[in-house]
N, C-alpha and C positions, 0 to 999 in steps of 0.2 A: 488636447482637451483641457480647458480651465476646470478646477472644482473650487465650488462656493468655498467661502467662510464659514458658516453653517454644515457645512460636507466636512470640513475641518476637525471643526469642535465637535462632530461627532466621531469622526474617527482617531480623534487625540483621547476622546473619556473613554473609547474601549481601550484603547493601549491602554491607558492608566489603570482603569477599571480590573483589565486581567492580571498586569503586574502587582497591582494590592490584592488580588481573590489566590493568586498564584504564594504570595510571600504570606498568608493567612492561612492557608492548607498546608503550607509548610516548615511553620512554626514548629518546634520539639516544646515539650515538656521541662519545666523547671529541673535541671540537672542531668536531662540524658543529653547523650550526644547521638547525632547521627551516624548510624552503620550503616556497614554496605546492605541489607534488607532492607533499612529504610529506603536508600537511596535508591539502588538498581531495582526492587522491587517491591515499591510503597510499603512495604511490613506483612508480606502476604493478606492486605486488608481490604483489598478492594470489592464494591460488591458488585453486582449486575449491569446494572443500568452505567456503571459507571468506566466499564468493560468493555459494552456496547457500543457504546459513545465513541472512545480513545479508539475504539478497531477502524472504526470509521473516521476518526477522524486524523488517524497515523495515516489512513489510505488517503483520500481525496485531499488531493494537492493539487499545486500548481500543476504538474506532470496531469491527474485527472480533469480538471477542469478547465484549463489552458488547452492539452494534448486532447482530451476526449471530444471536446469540441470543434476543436480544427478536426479532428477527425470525422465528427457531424456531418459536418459541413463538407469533406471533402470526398466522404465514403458514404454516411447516413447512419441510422438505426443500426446496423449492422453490428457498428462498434459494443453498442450497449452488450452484446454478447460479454464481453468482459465481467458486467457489473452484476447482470442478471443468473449467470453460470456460477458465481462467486456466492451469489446467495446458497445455492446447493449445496456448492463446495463446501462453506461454512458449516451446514450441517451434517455434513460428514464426517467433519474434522471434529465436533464437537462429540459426536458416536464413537469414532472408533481411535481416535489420536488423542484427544484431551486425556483421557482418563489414563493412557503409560506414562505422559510426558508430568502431568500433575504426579502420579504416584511419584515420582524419582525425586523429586521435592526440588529440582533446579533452578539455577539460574539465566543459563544460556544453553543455545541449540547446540555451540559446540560442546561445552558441558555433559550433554546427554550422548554427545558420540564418545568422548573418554571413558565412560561409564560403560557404554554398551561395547565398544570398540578397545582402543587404545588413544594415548596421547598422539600419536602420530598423526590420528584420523582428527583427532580435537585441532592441533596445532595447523592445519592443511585448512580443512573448512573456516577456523578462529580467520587465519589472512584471509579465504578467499571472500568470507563475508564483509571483513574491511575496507578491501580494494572492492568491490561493489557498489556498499555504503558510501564510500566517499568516492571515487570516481565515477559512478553512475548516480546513484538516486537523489542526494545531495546536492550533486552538479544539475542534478536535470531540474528539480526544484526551484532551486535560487534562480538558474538562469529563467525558469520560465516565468516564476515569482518577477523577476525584475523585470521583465518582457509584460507583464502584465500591469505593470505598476508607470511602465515607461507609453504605453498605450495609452492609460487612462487621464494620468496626471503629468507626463511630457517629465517625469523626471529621469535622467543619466540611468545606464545599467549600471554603472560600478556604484552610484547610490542606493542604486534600490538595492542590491545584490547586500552590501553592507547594512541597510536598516533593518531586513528581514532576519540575516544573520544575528543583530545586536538583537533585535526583538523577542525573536525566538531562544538565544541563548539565556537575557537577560532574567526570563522568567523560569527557566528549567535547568540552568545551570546549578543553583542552591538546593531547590527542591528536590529535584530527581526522579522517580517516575512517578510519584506522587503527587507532582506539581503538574507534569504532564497532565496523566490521566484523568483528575480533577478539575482543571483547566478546559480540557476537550469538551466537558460536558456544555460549557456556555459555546465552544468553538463551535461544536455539531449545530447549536441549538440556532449562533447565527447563520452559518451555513445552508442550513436547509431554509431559511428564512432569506437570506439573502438570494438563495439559487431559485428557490417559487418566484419571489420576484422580478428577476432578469426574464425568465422565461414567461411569465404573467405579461411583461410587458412586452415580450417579441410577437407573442403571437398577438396580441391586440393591436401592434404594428401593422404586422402581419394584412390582417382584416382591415385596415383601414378604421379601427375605433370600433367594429362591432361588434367586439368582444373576442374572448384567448377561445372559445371553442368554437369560433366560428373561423379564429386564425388557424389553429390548428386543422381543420375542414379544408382551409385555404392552401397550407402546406401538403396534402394529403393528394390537391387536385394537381397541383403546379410543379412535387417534387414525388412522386408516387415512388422513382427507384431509391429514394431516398431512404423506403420506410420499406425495403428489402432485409428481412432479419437474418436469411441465409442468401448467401450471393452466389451467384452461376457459376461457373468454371469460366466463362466467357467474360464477365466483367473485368477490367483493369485494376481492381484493387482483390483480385481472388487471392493473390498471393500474400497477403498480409489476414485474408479473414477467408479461408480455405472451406466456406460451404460447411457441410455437415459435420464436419474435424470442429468446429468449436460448440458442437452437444455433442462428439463420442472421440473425438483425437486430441492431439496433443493439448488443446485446452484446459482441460482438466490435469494436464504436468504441471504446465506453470500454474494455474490456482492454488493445486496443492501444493506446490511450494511454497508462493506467496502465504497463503493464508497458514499453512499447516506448519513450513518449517523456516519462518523468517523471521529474526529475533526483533526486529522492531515491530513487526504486529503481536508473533505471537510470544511474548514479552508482559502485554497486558493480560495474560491469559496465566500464566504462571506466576501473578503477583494476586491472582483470585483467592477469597477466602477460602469456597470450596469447590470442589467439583462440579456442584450442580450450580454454584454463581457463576462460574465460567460458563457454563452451557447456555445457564440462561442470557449471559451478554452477548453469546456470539448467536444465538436465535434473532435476538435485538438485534445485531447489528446485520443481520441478514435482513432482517425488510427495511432495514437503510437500505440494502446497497440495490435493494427493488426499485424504490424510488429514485434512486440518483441519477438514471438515465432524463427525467425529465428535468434533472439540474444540470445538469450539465452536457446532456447531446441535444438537446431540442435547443434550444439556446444558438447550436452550431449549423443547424438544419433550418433556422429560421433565419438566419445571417444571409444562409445561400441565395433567401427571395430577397433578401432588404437590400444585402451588400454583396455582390456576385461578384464582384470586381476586387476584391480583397487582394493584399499584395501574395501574402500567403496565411494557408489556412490556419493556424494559431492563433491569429489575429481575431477570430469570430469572435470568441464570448468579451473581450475588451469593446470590440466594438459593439455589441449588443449592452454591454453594459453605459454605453452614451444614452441611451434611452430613461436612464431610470433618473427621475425628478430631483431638482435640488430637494437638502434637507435628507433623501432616502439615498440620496448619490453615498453619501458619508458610512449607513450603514451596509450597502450592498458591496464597499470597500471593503470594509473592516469585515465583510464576511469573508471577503477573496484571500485576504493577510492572512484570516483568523483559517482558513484551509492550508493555507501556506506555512504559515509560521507550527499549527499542531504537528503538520508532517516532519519540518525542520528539527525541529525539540524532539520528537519522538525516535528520528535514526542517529541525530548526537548521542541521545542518551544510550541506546544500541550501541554506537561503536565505544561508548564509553566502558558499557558495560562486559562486550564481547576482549574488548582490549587489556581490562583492569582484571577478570573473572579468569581469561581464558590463558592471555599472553604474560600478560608482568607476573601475573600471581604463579603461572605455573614456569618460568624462564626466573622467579627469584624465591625457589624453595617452597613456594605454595605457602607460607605462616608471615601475612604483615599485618600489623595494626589495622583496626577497622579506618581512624582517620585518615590514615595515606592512604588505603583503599579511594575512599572516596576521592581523596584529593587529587589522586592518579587519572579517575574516573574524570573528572571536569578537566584537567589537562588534555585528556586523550580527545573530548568532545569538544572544545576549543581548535586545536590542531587540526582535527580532522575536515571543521566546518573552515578554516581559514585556505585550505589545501582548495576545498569544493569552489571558494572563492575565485584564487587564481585562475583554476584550470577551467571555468563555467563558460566563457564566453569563447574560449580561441575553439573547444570541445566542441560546442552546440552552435554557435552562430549562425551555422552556416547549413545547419538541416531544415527539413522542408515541415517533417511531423513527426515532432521528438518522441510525442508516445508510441508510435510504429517502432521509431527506430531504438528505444530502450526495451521495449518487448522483444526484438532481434535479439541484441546485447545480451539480456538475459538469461535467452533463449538457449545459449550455449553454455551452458550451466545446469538450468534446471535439470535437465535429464537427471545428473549424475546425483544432484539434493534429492531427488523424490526416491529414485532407486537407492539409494544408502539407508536412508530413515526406513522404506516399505523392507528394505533387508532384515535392517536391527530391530525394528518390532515383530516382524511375524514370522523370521526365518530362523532357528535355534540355530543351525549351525555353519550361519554369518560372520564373518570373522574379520579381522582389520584389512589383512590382504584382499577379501574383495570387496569391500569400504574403498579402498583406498583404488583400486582396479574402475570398478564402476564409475569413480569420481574423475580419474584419468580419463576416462573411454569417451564419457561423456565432450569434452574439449576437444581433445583431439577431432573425434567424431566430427562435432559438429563444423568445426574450421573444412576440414576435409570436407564434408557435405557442403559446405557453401561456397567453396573453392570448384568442387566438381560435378554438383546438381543445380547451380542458380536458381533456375526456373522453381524447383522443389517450395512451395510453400511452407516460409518459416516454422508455421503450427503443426505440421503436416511431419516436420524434419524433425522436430520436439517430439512427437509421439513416435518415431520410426527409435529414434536412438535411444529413447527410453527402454524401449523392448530391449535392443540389444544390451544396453548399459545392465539390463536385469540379469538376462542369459550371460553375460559375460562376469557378473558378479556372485550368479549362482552359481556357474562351474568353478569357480576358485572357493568355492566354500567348503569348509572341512567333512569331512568323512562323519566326524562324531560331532554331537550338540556342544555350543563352544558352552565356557563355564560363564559367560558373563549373559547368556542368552537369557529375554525377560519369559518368565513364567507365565504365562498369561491369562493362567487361571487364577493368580493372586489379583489380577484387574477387574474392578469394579466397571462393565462397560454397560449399567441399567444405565436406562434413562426416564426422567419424567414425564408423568404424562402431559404434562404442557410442553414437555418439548417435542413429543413426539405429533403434541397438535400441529404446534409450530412447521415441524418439518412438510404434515400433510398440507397445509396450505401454502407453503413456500411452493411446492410441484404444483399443485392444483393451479397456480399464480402464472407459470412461466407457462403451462402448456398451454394457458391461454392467450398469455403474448404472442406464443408463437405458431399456434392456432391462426392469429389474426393475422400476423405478419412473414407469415413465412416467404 
């Protein structure tokens, strides 16, 4: 697909645009220098909205809006379970995990397990979040990023894979999360702007010109299983979206981990000024993540009538994106980049941070100058995105629907994150050895479950080995309350009443989705 000249110069003045809004927010003051709070976490200054923004906009990437719509497209509504479960999730996180992980005034997730735990548990989680970050989320990114880029505009993967990389580095390697999370705010803003309009214009596709809700009407008549929000036991994609397990099973493992204990989300949460600003961004960024289903799944469920013959389903919203007019071609680009490249920036600077905070600092005596801090920090994030480079295309080339299959990937993990963190905040006498036990159990488990349950639905296998990952972490726990166990009645866990607004109509929201669509 050609794009204008005009499609161009629109999408060369947002690159410009962000990298001068980016080196503007990240200007120092006559005669300081940047530390590592500046860097790894903006100076504890961030407020609300600006919180909100970066959650959402660290989230929806290429992996969401590439993957979530091949998934559209290939499964239906279904998928949005992800985005809509996430909204809750977010409120939960913000009630009863913000206010430990804020009190402890940290840096990193691993950070808060040396404190609650040992080094041992810090130094085990610090790699396992690195080889993730950079072998998984990274990789899945850029490659889809460039899959994206190579669909619309017909450019090479190793180019696109390389511009997204300079892109994203160029503007957040200096600043640090600062430059991030300041930046998001125009990312998110074209985003959701860029994504009403792809799907504005599929469903008036759709219709034949008679408008997006008469297309939508149109989808509704022609793809009915499509707008299934829980799926049968009988359907062929049960095993990836297991029916009622994603409102009360495993579902809700992986969120909380994602949202509650992953340092590139929740990153922006612990550089909040205060408690209640943190609450308030992740309220915000909970009715983003309401809305995103119509950015990014209806886009892939309107492909199915237009373009049914797709090579494969990833391909949807690039293709839906042929639709959008010269002149807006350029901004509905620069909105896909601008998902791309915030997610990009935001887990560099994670492994930068988890690397430089967790690994060098505590492997060379724990006391170095704040400049090499930082400086260690941009090496580690450079390295790590060059690593994601290499290994993105021989990785992923060759799968069908990368977001299913990075949900798998992950999948054998999470158990043992969510059961460690739910140990050291509410269990007094949690201790490293069943830190370290639960984290083991978890892996193994799950290799062994998918070696000798296949059939077992991933989410399904997520929730079973969580229990055990619990019980097997609770029976190794000490006899007497360890001495590092948190208080929990020095924890501040009010909340406002706007936020407790917020929560009532986040529920009131979904049980009407799924009212409708069940």
């Amino acid at each position: 697909m050609a794009i204008s000249t005009i499609d161009v110069g629109v999408f060369v003045a947002y690159c410009v645009f962000l990298l001068l809004l980016a080196w503007w927010v990240s200007r120092e003051k006559s005669g300081h220098t940047k530390n590592s709070s500046d860097y790894f976490l903006a100076g504890n200054a961030l407020p609300w909205w600006a919180i909100g923004s970066s959650l959402v906009a660290a989230n929806i990437s290429a992996e969401q809006i590439i993957g979530m719509s091949g998934s559209g497209y290939a499964i239906g509504l279904a998928i949005a379970s992800y985005e809509w479960m996430a909204a809750i999730t977010l409120m939960v996180i913000g009630k009863w995990f913000l206010p430990i992980l804020l009190e402890k005034k940290i840096y990193t997730m691993p950070q808060f397990l040396e404190q609650r735990f040992d080094k041992r548990v810090q130094l085990v989680m610090a790699f396992f979040w690195l080889a993730v970050y950079t072998f998984v989320n990274l990789t899945a990114v850029l490659y889809l990023g460039a899959l994206a880029i190579k669909t619309i505009v017909g450019v090479d993967m190793l180019y696109g894979m390389l511009f997204l990389a300079v892109f994203s580095m160029a503007y957040s390697l200096y600043g640090g999360l600062k430059a991030v999370a300041l930046t998001d705010i125009v990312q998110v803003t074209l985003l959701v702007l860029g994504g009403l309009l792809v799907s504005y214009l599929a469903l008036v596709e759709v219709s034949g010109g008679a408008g997006f809700i008469a297309g939508f009407q149109v989808l509704l008549d022609k793809t009915p299983e499509s707008f299934d929000l829980i799926l049968s036991p009988e359907h062929e994609d049960y095993i990836s979206l297991p029916g009622i397990s994603v409102l009360i099973g495993g579902m809700w493992i992986m969120n909380l981990s994602y949202w509650g204990f992953n340092q590139y989300i929740t990153q922006r949460t612990l550089a909040a000024k205060s408690l209640r600003e943190a609450q308030k961004g992740v309220a915000f960024a909970a009715f983003l993540k309401v809305l995103m289903p119509v950015l990014v799944v209806l886009p892939g469920i309107a492909a199915l009538v237009l373009a049914p013959d797709l090579e494969r389903p990833d391909m949807a919203y690039p293709e839906m994106m042929k639709l959008v007019p010269t002149g807006l071609m350029g901004l509905a680009f620069a909105a896909l980049v601008a998902a791309i490249a915030s997610s990009l920036s935001s887990m560099a600077n994670s492994v930068s941070t988890i690397f430089t905070m967790d690994i060098y600092r505590q492997l060379h005596g724990g006391v170095n100058s704040e400049k090499k801090l930082v400086m260690i920090g941009r090496v580690a994030a450079v390295t790590a995105m060059l690593v994601a480079m290499i290994i993105a295309e021989p990785l992923l080339g060759k799968m069908d629907q990368a977001f299913q299959y990075i949900q798998e990937f992950t999948g054998f993990f999470t158990p043992g994150v969510v059961a460690i963190f739910i140990l050291g905040f509410f269990v007094k006498r949690a201790n490293a050895n069943s830190a370290l036990l639960a984290a083991v159990s978890s892996v193994v488990l799950s290799i062994l479950a998918r070696w000798l349950w296949p059939e077992l639905p991933f989410m399904d296998r997520v929730g079973l080995i969580f229990i055990v990952c619990m019980a097997l972490g609770l029976a190794a726990c000490s006899k007497k309350n360890s001495e590092k166990a948190i208080d929990l009645k020095q924890v501040d866990f009010s909340t406002s009443g706007g936020f407790k607004i917020a929560a009532a109509c986040i529920v009131l929201i979904l049980i009407a989705l799924y009212a409708t669509w069940w």
